[in-house]
C-alpha positions as a LaTeX table, in Angstrom:
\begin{tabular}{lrrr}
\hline
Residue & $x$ (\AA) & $y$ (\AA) & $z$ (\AA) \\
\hline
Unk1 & $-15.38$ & $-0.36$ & 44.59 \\
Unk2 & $-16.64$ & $-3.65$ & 43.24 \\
Unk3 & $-15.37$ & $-2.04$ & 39.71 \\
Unk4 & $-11.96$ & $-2.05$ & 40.76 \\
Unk5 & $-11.60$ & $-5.41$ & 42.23 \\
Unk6 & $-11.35$ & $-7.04$ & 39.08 \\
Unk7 & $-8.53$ & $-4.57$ & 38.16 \\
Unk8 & $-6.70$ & $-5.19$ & 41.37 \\
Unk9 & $-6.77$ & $-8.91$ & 40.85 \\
Unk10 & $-5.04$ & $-8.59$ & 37.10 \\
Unk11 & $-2.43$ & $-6.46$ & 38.61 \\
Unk12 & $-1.73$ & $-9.07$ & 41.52 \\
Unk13 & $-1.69$ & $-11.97$ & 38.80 \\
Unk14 & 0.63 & $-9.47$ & 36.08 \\
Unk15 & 2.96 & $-8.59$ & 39.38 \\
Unk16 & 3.44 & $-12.54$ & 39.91 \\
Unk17 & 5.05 & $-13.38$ & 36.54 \\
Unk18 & 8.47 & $-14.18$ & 35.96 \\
Unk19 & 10.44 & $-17.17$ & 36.43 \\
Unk20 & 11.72 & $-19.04$ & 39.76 \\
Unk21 & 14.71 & $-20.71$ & 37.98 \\
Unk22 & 15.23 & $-17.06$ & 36.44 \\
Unk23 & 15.05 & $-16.01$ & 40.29 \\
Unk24 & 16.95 & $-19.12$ & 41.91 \\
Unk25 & 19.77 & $-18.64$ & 39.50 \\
Unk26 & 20.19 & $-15.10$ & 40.61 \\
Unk27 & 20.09 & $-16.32$ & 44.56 \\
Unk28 & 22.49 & $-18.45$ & 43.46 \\
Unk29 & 24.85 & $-16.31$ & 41.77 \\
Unk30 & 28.12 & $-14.86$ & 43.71 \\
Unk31 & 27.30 & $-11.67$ & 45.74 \\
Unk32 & 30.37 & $-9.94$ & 44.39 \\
Unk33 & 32.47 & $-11.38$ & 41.36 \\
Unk34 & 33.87 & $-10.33$ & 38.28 \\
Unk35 & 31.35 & $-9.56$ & 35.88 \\
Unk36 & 30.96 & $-11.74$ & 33.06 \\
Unk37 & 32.63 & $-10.22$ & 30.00 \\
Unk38 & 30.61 & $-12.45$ & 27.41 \\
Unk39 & 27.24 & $-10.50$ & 28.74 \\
Unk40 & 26.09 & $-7.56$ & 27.30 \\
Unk41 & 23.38 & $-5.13$ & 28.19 \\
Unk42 & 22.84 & $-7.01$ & 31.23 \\
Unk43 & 20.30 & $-5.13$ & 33.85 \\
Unk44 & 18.27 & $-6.69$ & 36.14 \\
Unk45 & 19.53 & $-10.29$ & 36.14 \\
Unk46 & 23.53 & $-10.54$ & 38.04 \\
Unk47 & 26.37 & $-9.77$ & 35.93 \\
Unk48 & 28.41 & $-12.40$ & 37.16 \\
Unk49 & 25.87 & $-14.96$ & 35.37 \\
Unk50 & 28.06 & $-17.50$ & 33.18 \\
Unk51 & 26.54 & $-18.34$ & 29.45 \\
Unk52 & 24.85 & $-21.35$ & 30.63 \\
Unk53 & 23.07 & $-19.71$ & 33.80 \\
Unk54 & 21.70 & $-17.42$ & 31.22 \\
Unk55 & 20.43 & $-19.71$ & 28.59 \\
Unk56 & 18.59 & $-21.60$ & 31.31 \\
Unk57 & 17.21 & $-18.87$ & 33.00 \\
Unk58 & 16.11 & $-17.84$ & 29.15 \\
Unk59 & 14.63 & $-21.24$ & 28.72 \\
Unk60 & 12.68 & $-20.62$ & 32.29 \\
Unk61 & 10.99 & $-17.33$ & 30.65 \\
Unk62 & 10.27 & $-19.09$ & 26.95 \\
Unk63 & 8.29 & $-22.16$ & 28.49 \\
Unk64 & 6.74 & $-20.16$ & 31.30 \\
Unk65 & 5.42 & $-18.02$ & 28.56 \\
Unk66 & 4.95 & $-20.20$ & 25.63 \\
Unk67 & 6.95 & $-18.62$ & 23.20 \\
Unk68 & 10.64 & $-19.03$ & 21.61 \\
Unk69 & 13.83 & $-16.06$ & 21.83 \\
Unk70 & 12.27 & $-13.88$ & 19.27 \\
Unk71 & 9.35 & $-13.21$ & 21.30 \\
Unk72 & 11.27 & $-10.60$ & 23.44 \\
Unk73 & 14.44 & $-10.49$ & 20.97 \\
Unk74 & 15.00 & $-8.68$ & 17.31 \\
Unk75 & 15.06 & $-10.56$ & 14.41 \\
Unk76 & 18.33 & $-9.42$ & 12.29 \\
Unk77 & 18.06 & $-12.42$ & 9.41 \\
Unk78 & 16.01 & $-15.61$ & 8.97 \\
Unk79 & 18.30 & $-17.31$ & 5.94 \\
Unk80 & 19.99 & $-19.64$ & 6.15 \\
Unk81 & 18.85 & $-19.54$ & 9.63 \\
Unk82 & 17.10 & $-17.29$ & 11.98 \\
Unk83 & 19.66 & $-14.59$ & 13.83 \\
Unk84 & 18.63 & $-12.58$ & 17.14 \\
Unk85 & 20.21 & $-9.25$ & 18.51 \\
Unk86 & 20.14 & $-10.11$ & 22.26 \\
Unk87 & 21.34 & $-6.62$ & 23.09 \\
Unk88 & 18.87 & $-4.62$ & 21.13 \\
Unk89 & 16.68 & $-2.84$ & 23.17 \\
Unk90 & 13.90 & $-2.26$ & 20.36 \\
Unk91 & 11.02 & $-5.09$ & 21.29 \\
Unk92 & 8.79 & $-3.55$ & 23.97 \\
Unk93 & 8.59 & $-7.00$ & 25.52 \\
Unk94 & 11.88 & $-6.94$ & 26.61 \\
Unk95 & 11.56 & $-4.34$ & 28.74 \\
Unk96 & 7.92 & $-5.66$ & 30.29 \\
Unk97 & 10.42 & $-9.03$ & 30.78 \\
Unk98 & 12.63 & $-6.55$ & 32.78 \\
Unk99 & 9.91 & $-5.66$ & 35.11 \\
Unk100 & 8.62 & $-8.26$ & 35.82 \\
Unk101 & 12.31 & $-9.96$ & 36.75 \\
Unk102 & 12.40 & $-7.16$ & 39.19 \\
Unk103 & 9.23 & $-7.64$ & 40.52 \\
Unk104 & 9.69 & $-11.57$ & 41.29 \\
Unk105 & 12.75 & $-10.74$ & 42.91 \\
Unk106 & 11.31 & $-8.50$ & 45.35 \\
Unk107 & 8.09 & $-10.71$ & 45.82 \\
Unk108 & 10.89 & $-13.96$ & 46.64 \\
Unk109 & 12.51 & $-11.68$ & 48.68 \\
Unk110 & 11.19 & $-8.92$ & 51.01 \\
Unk111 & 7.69 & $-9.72$ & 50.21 \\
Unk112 & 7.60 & $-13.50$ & 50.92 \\
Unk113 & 9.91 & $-12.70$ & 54.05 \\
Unk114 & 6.89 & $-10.72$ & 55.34 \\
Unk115 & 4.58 & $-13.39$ & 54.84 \\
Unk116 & 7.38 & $-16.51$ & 56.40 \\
Unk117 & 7.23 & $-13.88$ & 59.36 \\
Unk118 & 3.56 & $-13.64$ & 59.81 \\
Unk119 & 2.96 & $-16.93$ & 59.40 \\
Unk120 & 5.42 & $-17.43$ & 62.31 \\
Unk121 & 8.02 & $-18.74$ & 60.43 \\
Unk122 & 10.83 & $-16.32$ & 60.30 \\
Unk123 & 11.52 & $-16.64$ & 64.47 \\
Unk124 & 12.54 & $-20.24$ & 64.39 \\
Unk125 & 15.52 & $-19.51$ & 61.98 \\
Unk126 & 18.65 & $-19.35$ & 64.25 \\
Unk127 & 19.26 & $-15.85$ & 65.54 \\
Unk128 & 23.09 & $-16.03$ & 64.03 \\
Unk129 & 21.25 & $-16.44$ & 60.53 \\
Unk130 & 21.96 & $-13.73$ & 58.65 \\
Unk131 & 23.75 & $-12.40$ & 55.20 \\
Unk132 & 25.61 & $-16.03$ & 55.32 \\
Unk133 & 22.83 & $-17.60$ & 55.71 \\
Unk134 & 20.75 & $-19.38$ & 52.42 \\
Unk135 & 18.35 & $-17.19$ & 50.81 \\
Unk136 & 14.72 & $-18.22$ & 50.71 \\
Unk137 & 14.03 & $-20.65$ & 47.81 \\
Unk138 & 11.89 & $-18.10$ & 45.08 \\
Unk139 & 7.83 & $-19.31$ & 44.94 \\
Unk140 & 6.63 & $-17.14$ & 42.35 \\
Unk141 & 7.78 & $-17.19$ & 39.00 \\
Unk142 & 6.62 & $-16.86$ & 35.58 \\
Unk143 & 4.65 & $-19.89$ & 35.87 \\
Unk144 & 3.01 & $-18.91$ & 38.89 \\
Unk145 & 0.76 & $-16.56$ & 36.68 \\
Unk146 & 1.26 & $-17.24$ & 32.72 \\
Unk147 & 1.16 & $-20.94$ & 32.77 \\
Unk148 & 2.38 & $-21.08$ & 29.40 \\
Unk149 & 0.71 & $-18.29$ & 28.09 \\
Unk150 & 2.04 & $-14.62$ & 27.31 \\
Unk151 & $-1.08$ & $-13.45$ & 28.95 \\
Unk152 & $-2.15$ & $-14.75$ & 32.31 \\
Unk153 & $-5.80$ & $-16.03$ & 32.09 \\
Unk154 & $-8.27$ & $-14.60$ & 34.93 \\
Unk155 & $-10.82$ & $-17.13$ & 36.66 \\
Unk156 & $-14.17$ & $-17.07$ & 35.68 \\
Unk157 & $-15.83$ & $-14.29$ & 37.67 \\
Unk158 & $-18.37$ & $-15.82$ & 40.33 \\
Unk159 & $-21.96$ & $-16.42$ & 39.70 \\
Unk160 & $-24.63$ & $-13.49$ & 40.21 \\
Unk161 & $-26.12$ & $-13.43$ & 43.88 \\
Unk162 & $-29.07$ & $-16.07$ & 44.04 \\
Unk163 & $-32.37$ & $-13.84$ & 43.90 \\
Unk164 & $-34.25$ & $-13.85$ & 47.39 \\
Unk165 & $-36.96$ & $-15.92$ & 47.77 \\
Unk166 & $-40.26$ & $-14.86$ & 48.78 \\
\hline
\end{tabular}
């Protein structure tokens, strides 16, 4: 058992990584809208996102992370300048991004709901408050864990038990 604590505390630092700008700008985002034409292969973030939205929410993931585009997009030329395929599919990264978008949405959503509610929070909303009402502001983001790092760094683990005395 003791084994698998420090195994449980990665995942529960890896499942707390992705950004809350990334998250707020998908709160913010129409429910329903036209989806935005200029975005392509598109999954877990809204479709109705405009160009700027995007690059922002980008910019949330490269300095949560530490890195620049190419981290999590393809390369296609470097002369004169450096050109990314934002569609491509190919950089395993990209997909771990996509998880862990997911997963910080349903941590800001459902899962900090529970804990708003246990804490006692939830019951002094206003009973009308419901699908019009303002989604939570997101709390976890790529930050939360990475800190500017692509991998999150663990604490130190605690000292050995003091020897007993005699």
């Amino acid at each position: 058992m003791v084994k698998v604590l420090p195994l449980v505390l990665i995942a529960i630092l890896i499942l707390g990584c992705t950004t809350t700008a990334q998250t707020n700008a998908a709160a913010n985002a129409p429910a329903a809208g036209p989806a935005n034409p200029e975005l392509k292969n598109v999954q877990v973030l809204p479709k109705t996102l405009t160009r700027q939205e995007l690059i922002a929410i980008m910019r949330t993931f490269t300095r949560g992370l530490g890195v620049r585009c190419n981290h999590c997009h393809v390369v296609t030329a470097t002369e004169p300048e450096e050109k990314l395929d934002f569609v491509s599919d190919a950089k395993e990264e990209k997909k771990v991004a996509r998880v862990m978008i997911q997963m910080t949405q349903q941590i800001n959503g459902a899962w900090l709901e529970r804990v708003e509610e246990a804490e006692g929070h939830h019951e002094e909303a206003a009973p009308a408050a419901s699908a019009s009402a303002a989604p939570m502001q997101p709390r976890v983001g790529c930050w939360t864990c990475h800190r500017g790092k692509t991998e999150p760094e663990m604490p130190p683990p605690p000292p050995p038990p003091a020897a007993p005395s005699s």
